[in-house]
C-alpha positions as CSV (number, residue, x, y, z in Angstrom):
1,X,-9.4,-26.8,-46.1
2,X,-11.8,-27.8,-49.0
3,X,-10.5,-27.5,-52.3
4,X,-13.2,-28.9,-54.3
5,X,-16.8,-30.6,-54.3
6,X,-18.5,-34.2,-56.2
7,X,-22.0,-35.0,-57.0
8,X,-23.2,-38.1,-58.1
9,X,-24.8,-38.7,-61.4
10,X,-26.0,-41.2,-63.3
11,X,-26.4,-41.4,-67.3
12,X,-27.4,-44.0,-69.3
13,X,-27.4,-46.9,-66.4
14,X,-23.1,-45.9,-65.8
15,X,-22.8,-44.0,-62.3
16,X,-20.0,-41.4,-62.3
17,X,-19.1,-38.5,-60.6
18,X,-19.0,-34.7,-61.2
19,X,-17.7,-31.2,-59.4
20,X,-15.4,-28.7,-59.2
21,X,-11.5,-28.5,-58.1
22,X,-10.6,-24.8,-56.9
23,X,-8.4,-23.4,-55.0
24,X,-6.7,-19.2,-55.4
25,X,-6.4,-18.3,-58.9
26,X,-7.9,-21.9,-60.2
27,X,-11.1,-23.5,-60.9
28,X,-11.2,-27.0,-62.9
29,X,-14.3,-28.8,-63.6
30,X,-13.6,-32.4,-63.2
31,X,-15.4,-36.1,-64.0
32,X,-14.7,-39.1,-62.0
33,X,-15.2,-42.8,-63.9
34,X,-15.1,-45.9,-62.5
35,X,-12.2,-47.9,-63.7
36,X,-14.8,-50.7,-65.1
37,X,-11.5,-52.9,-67.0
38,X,-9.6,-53.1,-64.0
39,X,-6.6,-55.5,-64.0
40,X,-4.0,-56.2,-61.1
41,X,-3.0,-53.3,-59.4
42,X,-4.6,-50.3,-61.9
43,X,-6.6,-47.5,-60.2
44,X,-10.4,-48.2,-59.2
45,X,-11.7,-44.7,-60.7
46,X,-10.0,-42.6,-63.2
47,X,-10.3,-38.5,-62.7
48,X,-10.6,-36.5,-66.1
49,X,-10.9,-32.6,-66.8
50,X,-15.1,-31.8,-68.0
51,X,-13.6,-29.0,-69.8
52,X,-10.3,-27.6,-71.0
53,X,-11.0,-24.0,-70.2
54,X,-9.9,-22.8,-66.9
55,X,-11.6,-19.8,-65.0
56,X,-9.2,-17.6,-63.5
57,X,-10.6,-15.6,-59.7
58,X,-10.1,-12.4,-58.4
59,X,-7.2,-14.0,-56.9
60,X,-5.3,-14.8,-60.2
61,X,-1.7,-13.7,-60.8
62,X,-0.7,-11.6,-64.0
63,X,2.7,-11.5,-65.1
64,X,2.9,-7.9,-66.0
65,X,6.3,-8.1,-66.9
66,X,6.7,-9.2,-70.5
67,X,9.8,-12.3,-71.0
């Protein structure tokens, strides 16, 4: 099962990557960086939201039931 897709850009000379996690009710547009300071045992890429704003499907659940 697929829950999301990367391309590869490049922008000013630093390569990084960008795409889309989704999966029923969620969609998040994400960035992936190279961790270029890495020390010791810290991750080699760091994965950061493109956006806050999150696009809800036809699939989303709504409460209807106010709390």
């Amino acid at each position: 099962m697929r829950i999301g897709s990367l391309w590869l850009k490049e922008s000013k000379g630093r390569k990084f990557m960008t795409g889309t996690l989704a999966w029923p009710g969620f969609e998040q547009h994400i960035a992936v960086f190279r961790n270029e300071k890495k020390e010791g045992r810290q991750p080699d890429y760091f994965i950061e939201w493109s956006n806050y704003e999150r696009k809800k499907t036809a699939d989303s659940f709504e409460d209807d039931i106010p709390i």
